[in-house]
SEFIMI-285894 format. One record per atom (N, C-alpha, C, O): atom name; x, y, z; residue in one letter. Coordinates in Angstrom, 3 decimals, padded with zeros to 6 digits, always signed. Atoms other than C-alpha are relative to their C-alpha. Layout:
<milums>
+------+----------+----------+----------+------+
| atom |       c1 |       c2 |       c3 | type |
+------+----------+----------+----------+------+
|   CA |        X |        Y |        Z |    A |
...
+------+----------+----------+----------+------+
</milums>
This chain:
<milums>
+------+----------+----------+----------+------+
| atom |       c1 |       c2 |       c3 | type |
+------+----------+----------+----------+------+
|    N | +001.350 | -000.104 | -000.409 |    X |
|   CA | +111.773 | +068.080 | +122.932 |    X |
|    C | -000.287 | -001.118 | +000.992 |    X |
|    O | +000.101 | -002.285 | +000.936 |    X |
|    N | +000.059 | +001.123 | -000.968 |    X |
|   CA | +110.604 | +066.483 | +125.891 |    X |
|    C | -001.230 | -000.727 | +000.123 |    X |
|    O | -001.999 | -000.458 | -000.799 |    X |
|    N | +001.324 | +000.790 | +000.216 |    X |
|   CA | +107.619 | +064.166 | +126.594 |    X |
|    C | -001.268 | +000.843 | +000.721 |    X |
|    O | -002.453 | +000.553 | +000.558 |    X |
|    N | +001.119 | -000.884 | -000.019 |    X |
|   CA | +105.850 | +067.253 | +128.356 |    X |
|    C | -000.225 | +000.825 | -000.899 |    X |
|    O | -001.378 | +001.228 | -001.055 |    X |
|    N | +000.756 | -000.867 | +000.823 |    X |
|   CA | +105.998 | +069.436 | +125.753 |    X |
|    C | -000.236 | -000.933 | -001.341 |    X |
|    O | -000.602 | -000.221 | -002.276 |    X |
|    N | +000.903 | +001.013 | +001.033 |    X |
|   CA | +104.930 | +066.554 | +123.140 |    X |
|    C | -001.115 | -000.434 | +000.320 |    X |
|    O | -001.865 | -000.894 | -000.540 |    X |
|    N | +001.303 | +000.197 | -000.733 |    X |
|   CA | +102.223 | +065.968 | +125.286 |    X |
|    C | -000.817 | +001.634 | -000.384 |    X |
|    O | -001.677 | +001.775 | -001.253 |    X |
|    N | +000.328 | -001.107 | +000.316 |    X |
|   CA | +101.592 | +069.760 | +125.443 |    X |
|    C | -000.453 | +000.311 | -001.791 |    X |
|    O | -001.504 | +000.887 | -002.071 |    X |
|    N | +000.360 | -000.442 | +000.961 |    X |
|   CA | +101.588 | +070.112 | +121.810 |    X |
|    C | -000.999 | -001.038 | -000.952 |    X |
|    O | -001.352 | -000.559 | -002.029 |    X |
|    N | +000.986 | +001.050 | +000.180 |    X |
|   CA | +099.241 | +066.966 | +120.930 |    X |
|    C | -001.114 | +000.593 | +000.494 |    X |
|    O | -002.119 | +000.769 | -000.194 |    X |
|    N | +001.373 | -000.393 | -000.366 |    X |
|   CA | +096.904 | +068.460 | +123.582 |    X |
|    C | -000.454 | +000.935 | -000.987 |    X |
|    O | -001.333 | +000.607 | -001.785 |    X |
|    N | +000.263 | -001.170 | +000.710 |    X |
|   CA | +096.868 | +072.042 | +121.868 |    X |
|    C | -000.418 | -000.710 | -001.308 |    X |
|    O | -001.565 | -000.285 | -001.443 |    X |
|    N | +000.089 | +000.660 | +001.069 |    X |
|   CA | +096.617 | +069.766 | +118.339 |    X |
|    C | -001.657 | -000.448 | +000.135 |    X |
|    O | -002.629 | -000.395 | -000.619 |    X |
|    N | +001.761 | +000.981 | -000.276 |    X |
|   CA | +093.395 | +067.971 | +119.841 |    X |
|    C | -000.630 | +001.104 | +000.245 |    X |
|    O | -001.710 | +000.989 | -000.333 |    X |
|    N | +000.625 | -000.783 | -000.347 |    X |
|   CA | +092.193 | +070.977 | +121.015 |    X |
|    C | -000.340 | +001.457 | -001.631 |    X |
|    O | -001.359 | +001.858 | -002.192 |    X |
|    N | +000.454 | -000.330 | +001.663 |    X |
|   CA | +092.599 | +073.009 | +117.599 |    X |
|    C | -000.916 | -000.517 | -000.698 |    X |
|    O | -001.886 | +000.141 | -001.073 |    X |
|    N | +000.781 | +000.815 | +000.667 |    X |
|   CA | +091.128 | +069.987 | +115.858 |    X |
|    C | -001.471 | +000.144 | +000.484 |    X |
|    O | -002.310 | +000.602 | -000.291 |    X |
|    N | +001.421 | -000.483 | -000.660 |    X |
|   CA | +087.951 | +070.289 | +118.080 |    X |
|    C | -000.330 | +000.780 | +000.322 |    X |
|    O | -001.167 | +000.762 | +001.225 |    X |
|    N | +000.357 | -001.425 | -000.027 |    X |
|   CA | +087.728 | +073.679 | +117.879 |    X |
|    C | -000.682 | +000.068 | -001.700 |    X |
|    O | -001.840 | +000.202 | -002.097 |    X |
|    N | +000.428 | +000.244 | +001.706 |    X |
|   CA | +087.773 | +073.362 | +113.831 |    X |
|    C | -001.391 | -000.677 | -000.253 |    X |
|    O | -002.404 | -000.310 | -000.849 |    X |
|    N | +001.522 | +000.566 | +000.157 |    X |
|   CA | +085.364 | +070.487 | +114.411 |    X |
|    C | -000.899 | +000.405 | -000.021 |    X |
|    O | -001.600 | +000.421 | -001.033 |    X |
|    N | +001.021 | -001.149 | +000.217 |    X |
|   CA | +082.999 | +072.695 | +115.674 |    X |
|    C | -000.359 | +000.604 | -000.541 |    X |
|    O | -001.514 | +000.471 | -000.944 |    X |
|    N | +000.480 | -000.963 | +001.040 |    X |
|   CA | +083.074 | +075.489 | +113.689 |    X |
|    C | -000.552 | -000.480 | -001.219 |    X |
|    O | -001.560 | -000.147 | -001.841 |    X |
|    N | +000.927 | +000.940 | +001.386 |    X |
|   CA | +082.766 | +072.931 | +110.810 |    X |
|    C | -001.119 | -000.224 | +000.586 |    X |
|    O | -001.791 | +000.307 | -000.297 |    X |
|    N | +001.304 | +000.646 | -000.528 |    X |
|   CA | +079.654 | +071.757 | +112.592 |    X |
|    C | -001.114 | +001.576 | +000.312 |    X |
|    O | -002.265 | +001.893 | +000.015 |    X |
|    N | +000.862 | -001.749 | +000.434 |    X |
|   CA | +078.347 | +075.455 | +112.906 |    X |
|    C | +000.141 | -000.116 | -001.126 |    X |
|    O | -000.817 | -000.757 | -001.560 |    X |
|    N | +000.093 | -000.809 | +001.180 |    X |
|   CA | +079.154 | +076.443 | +109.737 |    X |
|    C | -001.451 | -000.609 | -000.441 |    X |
|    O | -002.502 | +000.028 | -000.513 |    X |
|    N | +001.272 | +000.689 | +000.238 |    X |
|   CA | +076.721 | +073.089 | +108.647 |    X |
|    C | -001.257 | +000.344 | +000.138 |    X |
|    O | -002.067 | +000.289 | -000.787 |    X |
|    N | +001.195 | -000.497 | -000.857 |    X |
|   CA | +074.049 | +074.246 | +110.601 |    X |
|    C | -000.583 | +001.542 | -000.498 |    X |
|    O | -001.729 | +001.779 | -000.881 |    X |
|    N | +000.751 | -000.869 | +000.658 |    X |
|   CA | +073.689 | +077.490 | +109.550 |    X |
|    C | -000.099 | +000.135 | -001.834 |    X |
|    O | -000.670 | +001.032 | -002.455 |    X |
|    N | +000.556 | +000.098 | +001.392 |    X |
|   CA | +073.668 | +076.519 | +105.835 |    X |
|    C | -001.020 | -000.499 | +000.722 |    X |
|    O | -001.874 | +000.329 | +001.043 |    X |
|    N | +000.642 | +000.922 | +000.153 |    X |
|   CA | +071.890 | +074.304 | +106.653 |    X |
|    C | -001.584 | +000.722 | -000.024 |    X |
|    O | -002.454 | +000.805 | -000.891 |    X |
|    N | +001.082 | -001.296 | -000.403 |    X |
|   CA | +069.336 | +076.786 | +108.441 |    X |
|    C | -000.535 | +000.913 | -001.484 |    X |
|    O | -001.589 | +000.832 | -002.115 |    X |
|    N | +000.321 | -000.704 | +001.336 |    X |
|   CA | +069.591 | +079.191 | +105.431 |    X |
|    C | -000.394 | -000.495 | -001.089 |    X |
|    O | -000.866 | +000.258 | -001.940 |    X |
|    N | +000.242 | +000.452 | +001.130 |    X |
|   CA | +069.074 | +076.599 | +102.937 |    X |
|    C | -002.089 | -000.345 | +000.603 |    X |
|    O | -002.949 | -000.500 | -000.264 |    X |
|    N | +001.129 | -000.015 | -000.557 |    X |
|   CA | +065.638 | +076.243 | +105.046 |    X |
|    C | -001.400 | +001.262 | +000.361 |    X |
|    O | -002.624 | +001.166 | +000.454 |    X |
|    N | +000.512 | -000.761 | -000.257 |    X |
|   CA | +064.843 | +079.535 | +105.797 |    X |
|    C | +000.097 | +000.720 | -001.930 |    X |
|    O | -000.561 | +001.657 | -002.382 |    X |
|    N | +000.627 | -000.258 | +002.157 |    X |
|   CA | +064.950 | +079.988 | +101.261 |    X |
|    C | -001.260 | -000.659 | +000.043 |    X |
|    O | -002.366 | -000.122 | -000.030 |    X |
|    N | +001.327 | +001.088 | +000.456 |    X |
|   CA | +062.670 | +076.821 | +100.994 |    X |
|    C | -001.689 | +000.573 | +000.658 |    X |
|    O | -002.830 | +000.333 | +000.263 |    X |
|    N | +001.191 | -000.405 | -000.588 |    X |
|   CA | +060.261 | +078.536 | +103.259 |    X |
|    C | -000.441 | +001.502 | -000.498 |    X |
|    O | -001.629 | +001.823 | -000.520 |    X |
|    N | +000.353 | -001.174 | +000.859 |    X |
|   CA | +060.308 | +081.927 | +101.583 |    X |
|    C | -000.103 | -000.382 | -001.333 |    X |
|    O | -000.525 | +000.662 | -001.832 |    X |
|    N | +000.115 | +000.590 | +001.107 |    X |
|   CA | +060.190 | +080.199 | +098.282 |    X |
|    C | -001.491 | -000.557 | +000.183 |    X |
|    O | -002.357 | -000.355 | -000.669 |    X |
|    N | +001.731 | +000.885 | -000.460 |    X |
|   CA | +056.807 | +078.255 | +099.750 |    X |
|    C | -000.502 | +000.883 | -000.010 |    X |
|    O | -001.353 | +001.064 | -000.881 |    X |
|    N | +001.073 | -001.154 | -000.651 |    X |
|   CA | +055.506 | +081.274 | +101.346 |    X |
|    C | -000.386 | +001.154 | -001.737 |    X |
|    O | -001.416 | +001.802 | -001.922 |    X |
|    N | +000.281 | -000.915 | +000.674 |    X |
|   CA | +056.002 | +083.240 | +097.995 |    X |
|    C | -001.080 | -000.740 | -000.828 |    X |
|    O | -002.260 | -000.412 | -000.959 |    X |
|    N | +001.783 | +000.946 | +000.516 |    X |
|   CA | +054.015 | +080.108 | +095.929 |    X |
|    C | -001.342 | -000.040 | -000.200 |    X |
|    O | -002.106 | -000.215 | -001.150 |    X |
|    N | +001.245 | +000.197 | -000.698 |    X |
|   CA | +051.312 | +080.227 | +098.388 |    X |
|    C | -000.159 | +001.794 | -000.466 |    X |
|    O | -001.372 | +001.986 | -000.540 |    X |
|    N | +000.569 | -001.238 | +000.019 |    X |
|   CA | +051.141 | +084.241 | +097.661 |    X |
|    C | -000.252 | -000.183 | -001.336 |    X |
|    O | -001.463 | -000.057 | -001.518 |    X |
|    N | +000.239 | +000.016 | +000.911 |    X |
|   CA | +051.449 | +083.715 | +094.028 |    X |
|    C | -001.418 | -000.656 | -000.339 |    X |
|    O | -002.107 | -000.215 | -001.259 |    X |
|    N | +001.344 | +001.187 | +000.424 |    X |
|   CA | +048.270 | +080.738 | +094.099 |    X |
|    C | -001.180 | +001.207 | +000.994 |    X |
|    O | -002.343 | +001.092 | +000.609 |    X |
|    N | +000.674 | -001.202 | -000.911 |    X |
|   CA | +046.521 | +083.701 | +096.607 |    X |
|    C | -000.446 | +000.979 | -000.918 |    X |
|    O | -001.552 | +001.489 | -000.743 |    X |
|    N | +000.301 | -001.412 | +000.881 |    X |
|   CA | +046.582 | +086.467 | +093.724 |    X |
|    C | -000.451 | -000.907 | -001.309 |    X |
|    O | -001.064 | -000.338 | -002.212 |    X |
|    N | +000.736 | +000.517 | +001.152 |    X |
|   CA | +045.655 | +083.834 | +091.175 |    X |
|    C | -000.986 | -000.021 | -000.055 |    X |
|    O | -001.708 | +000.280 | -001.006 |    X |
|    N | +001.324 | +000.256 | +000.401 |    X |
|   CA | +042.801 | +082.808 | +092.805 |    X |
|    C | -000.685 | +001.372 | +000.057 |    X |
|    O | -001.398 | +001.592 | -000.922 |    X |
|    N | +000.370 | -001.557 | -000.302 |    X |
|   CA | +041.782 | +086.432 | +093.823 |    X |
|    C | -000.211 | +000.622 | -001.999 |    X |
|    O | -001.025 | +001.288 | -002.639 |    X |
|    N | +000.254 | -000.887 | +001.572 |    X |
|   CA | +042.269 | +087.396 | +090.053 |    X |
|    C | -001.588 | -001.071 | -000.667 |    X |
|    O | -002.512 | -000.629 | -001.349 |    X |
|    N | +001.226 | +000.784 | +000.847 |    X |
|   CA | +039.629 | +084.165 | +089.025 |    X |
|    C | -001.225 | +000.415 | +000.976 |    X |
|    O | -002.420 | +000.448 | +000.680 |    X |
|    N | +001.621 | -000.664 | -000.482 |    X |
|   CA | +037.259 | +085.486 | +091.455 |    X |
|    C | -000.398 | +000.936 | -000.957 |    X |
|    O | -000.960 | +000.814 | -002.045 |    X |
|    N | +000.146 | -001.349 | +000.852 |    X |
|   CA | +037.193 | +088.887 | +090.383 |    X |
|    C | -000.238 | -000.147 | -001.313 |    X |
|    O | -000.990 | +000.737 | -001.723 |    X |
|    N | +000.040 | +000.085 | +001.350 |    X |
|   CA | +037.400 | +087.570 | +086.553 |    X |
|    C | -001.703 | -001.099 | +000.105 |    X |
|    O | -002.504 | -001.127 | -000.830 |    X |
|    N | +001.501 | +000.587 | +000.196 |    X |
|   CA | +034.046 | +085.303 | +087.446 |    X |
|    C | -001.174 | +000.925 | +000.747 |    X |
|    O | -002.369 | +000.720 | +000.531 |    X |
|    N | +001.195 | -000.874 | -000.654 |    X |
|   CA | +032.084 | +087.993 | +089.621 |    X |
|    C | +000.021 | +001.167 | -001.202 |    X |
|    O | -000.911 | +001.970 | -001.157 |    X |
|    N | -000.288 | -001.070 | +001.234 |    X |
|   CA | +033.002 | +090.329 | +086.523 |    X |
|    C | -000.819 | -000.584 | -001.142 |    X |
|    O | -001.520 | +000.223 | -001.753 |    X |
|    N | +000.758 | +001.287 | +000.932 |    X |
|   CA | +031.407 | +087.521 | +084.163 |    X |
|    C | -001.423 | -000.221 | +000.607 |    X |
|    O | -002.318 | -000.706 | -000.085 |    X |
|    N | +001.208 | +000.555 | -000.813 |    X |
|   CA | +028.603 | +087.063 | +086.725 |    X |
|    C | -000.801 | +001.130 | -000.145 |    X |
|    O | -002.000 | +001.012 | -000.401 |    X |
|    N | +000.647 | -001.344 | -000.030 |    X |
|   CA | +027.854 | +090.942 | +086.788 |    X |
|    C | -000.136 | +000.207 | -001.615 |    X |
|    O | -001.145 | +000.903 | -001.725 |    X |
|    N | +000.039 | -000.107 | +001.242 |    X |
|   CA | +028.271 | +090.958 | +082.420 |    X |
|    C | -001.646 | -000.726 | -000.423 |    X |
|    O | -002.508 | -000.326 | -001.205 |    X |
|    N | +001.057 | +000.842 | +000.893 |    X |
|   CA | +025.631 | +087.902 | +082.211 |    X |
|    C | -001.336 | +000.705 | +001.027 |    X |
|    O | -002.496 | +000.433 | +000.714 |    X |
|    N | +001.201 | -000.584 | -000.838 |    X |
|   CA | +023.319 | +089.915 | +085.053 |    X |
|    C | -000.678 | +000.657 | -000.830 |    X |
|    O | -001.867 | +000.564 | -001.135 |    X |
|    N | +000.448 | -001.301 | +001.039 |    X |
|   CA | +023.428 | +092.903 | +082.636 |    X |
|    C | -000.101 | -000.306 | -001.220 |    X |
|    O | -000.210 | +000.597 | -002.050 |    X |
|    N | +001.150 | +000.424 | +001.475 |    X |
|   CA | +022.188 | +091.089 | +079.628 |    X |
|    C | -001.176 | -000.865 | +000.558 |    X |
|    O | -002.198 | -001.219 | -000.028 |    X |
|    N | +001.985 | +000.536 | -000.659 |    X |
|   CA | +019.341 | +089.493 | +081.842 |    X |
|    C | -000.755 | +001.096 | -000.052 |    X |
|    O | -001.781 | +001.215 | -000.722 |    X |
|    N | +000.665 | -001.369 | +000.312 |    X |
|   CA | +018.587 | +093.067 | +082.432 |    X |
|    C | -000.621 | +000.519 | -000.924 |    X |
|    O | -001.834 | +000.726 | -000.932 |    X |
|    N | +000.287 | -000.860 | +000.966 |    X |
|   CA | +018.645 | +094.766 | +079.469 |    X |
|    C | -000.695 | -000.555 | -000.567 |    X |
|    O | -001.390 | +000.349 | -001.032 |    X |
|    N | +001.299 | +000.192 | +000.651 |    X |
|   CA | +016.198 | +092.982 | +077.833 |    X |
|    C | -001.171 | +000.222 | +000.703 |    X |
|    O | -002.181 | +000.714 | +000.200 |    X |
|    N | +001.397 | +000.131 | -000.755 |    X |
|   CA | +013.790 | +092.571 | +080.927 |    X |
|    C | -000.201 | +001.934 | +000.046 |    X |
|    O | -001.341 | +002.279 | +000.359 |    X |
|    N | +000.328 | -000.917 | -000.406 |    X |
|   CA | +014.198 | +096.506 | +081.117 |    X |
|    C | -000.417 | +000.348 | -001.568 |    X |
|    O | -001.118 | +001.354 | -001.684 |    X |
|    N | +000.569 | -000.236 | +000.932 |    X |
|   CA | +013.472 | +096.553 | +077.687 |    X |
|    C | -001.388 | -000.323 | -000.645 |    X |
|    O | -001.982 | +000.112 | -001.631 |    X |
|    N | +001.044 | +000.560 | +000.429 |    X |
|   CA | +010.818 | +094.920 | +077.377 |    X |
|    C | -001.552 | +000.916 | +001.085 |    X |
|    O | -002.759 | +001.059 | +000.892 |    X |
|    N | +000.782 | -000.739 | -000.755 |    X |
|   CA | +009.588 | +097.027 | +080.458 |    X |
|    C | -000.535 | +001.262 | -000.787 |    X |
|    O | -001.703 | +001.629 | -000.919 |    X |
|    N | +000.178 | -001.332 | +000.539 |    X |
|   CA | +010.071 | +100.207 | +078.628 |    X |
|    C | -000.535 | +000.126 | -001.603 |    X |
|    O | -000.915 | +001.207 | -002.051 |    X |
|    N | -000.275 | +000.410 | +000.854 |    X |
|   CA | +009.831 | +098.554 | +075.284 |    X |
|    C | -002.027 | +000.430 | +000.053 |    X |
|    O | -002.586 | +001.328 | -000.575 |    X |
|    N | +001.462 | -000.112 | -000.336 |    X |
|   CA | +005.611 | +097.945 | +076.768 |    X |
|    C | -000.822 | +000.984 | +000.224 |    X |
|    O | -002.047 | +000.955 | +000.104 |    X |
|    N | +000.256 | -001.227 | -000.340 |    X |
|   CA | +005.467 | +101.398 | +077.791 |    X |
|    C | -000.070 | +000.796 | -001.249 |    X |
|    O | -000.751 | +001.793 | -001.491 |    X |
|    N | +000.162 | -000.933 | +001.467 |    X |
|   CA | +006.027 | +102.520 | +074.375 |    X |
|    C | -001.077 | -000.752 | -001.128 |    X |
|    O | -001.586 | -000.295 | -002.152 |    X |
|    N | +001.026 | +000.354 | +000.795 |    X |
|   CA | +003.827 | +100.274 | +072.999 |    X |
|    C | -001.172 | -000.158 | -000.490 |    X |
|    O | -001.754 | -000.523 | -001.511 |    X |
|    N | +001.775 | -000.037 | -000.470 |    X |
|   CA | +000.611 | +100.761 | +074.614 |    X |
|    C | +000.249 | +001.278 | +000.289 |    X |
|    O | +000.839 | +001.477 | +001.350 |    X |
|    N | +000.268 | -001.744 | -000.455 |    X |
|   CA | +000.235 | +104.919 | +074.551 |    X |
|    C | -001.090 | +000.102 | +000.493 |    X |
|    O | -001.998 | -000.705 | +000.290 |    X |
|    N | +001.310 | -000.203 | -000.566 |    X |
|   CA | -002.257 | +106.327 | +076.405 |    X |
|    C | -000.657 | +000.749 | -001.209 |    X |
|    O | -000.080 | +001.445 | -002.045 |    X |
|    N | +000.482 | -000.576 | +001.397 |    X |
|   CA | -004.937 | +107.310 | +073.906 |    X |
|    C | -000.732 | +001.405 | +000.572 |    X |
|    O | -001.378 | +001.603 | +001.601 |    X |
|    N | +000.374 | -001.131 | -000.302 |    X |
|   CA | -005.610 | +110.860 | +073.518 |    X |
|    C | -001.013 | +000.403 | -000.515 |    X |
|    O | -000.391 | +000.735 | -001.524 |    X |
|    N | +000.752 | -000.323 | +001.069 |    X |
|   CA | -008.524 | +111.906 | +071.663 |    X |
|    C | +000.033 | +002.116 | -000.429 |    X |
|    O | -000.265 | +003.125 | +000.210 |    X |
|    N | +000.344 | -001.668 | -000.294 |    X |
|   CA | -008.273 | +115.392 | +070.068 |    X |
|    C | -000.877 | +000.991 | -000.673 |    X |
|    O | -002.077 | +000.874 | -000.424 |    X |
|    N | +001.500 | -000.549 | +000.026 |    X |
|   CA | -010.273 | +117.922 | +068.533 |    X |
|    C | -000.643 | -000.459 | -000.775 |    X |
|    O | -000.107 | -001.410 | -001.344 |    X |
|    N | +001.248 | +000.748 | +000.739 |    X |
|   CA | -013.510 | +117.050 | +066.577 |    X |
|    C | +000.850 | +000.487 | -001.425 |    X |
|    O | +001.355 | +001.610 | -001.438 |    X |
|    N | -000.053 | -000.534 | +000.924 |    X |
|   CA | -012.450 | +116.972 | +062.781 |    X |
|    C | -001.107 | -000.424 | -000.786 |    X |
|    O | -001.727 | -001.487 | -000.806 |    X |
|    N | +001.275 | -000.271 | +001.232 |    X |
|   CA | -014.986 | +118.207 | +059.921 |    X |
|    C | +000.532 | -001.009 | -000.903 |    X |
|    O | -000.255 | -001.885 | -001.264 |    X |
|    N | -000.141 | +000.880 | +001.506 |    X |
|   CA | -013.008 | +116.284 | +057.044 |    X |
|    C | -000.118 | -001.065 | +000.641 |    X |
|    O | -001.332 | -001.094 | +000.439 |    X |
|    N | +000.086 | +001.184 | -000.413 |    X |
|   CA | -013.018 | +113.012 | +058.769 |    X |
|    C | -001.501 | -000.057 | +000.014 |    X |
|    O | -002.039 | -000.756 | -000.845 |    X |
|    N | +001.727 | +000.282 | +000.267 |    X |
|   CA | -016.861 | +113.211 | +059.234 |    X |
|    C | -000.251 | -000.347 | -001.115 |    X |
|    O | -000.469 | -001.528 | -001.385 |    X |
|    N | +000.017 | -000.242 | +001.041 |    X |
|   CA | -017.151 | +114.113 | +056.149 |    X |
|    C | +000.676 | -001.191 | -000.925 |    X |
|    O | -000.111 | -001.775 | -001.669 |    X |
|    N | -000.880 | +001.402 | +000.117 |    X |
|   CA | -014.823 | +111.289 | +055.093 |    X |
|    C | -001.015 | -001.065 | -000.393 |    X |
|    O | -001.451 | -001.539 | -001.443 |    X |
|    N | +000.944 | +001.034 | -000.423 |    X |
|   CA | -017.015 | +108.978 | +056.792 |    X |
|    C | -001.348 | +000.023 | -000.573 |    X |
|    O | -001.844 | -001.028 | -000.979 |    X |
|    N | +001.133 | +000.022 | +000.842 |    X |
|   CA | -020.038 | +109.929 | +055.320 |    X |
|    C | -000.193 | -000.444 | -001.407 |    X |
|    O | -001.112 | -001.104 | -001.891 |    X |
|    N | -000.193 | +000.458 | +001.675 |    X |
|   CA | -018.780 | +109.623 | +051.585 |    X |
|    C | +000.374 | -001.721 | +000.013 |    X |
|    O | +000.130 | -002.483 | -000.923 |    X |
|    N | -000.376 | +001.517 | +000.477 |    X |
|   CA | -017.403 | +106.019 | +052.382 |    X |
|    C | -001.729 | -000.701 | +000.245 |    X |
|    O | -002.318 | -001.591 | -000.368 |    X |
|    N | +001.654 | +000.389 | -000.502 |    X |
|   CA | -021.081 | +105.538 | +053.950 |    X |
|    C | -000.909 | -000.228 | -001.556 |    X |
|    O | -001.169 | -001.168 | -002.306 |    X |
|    N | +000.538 | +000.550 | +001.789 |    X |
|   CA | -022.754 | +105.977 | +050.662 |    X |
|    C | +000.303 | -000.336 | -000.585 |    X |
|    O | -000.472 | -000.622 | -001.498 |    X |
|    N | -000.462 | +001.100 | +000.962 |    X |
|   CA | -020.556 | +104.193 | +048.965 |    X |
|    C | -000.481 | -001.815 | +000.306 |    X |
|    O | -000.254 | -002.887 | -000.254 |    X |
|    N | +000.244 | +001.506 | -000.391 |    X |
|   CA | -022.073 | +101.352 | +050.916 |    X |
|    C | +001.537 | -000.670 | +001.046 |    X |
|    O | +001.690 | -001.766 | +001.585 |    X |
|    N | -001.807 | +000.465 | -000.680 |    X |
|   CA | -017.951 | +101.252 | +052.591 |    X |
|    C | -000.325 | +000.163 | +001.446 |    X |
|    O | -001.119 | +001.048 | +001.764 |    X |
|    N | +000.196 | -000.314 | -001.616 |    X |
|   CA | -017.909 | +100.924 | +056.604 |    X |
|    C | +001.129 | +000.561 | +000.263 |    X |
|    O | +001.373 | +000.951 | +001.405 |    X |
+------+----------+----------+----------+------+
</milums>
């Protein structure tokens, strides 16, 4: 072997090696990437999970808000309708004989 092709095969050697290098240095990189592009779908899912939480405590306090409305209600409408039944309009109806009559006997008894 002569000192060009020991030269020759050193270069090719260096040149392998920094070919390898590289690719090692890609490979890095795209873990690296992928271990980044998890952490951010891992975040992003978080942030959806704390999104449908709060969405559920709304909904579970406007649900609570509309429950305590409708017992404000139901009494005030009861009390509406409650008044309506309590005060009838007065009817008067026909003339009765025994009630006169009634009235007269408590009369002489001295009774009002």
């Amino acid at each position: 072997m002569t000192n060009t092709d020991s030269d020759n095969s050193r270069e090719w050697a260096a040149q392998a090696y920094a070919l390898l290098k590289k690719r090692q240095a890609e490979q890095k990189q795209e873990l690296e990437k992928q271990a980044e592009q998890k952490q951010e779908l891992e975040k992003q899912a978080e942030q959806k999970q704390e999104l449908e939480k709060q969405a559920e405590q709304k909904q579970e306090l406007e649900k609570q808000a509309e429950q305590k409305q409708e017992l404000i209600d139901i009494p005030n409408k009861e009390i509406v309708t409650g008044q309506s039944k309590t005060i009838p309009e007065t009817e008067l109806g026909e003339f009765d004989d025994n009630f006169t009559w009634s009235a007269m006997v408590l009369a002489a008894q001295g009774k009002k």
